[in-house]
C-alpha positions as CSV (number, residue, x, y, z in Angstrom):
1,X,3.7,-155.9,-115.4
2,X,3.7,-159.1,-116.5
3,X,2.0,-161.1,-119.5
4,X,2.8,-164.1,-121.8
5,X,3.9,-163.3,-125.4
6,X,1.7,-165.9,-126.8
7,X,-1.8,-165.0,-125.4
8,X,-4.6,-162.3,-126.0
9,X,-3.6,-162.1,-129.7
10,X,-6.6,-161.1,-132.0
11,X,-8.5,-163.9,-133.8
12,X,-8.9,-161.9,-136.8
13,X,-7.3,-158.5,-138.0
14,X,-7.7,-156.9,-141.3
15,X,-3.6,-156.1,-141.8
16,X,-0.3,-156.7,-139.4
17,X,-1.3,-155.8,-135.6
18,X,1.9,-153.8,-134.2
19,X,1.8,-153.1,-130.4
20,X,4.0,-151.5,-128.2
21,X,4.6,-153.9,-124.7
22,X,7.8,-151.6,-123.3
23,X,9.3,-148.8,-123.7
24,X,12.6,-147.3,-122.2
25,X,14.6,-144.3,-122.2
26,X,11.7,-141.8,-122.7
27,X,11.5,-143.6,-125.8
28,X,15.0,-144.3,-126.8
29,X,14.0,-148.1,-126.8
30,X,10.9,-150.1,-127.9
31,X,9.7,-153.3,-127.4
32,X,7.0,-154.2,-129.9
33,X,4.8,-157.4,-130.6
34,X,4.4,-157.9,-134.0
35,X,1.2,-160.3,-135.4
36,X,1.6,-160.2,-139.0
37,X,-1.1,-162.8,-140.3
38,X,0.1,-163.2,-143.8
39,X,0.3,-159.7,-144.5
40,X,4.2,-159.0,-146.4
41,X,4.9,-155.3,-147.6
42,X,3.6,-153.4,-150.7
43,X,5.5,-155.1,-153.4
44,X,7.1,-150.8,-154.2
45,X,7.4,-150.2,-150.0
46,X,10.5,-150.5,-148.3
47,X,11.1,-149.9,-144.2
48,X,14.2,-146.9,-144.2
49,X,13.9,-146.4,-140.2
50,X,15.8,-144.2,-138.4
51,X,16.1,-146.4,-135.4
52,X,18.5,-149.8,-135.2
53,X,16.2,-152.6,-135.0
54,X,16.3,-156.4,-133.9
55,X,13.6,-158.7,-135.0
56,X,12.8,-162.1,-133.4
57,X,10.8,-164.1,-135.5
58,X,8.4,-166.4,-132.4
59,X,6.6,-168.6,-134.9
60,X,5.9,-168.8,-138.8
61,X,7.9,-168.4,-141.3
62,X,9.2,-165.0,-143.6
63,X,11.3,-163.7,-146.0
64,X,13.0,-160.6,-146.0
65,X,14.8,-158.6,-148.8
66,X,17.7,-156.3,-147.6
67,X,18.1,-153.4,-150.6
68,X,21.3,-154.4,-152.5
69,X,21.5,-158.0,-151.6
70,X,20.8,-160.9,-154.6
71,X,19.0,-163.2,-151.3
72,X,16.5,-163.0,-149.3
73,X,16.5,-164.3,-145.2
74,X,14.5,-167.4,-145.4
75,X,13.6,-166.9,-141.4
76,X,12.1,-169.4,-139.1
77,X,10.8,-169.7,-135.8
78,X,13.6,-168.8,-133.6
79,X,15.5,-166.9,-136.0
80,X,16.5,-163.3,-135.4
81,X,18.2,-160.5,-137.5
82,X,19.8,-156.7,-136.6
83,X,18.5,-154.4,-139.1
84,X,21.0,-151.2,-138.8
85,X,18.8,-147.6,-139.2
86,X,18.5,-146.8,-142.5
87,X,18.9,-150.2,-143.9
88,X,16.0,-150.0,-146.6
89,X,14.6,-153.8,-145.9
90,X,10.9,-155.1,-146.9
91,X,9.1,-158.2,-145.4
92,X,8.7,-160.1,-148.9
93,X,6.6,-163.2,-147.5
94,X,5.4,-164.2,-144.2
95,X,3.1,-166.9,-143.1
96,X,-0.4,-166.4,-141.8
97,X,0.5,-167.5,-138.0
98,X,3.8,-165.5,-138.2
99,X,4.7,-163.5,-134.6
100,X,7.5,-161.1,-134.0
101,X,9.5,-159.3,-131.2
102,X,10.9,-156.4,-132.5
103,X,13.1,-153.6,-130.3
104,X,13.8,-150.7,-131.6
105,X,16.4,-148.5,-130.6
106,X,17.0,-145.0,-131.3
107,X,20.9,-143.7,-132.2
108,X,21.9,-142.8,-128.8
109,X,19.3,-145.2,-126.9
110,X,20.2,-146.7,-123.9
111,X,18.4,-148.8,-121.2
């Protein structure tokens, strides 16, 4: 199956549109599209996942906030970023035309 990353994306969308384009592994790997449209985490929320993840950040701009670090990633189009399972991060800003690739892979996950 093939389709462009950039197209069909909703015009308008009350919070952060998450879809799943692949999966691999009976699960074991994820490949999501990730429309956030301005919409950063609950200011008390953090993610605690227990699957690695790698983020690709296609266009806008975000900020994230790893627990236990003084900085936050300023990230820009182009920029990407491993978050380890269990690392309790939180999307602290985003832009309003921000768009991510995230994969997700479970401990043990293979292609």
């Amino acid at each position: 199956m093939m389709m462009n990353i950039f197209e069909n994306l909703p015009e308008t969308h009350a919070g952060e549109v998450i879809e799943k384009i692949a999966q691999f592994g009976q699960g074991a790997v994820r490949i999501e599209r990730i429309l956030s449209g301005g919409h950063a985490s609950a200011a008390d929320y953090w993610y605690e996942q227990d699957e690695d993840e790698w983020v690709l950040l296609l266009r806008g701009q975000a900020s994230l906030l790893i627990a236990g670090r003084e900085d936050g990633l300023e990230m820009k189009a182009g920029d990407c970023v491993e978050l380890p399972a269990k690392l309790r991060h939180r999307v602290d800003r985003v832009s309003q035309d921000a768009l991510w690739l995230a994969i997700h892979v479970r401990a043990g996950g293979r292609f």
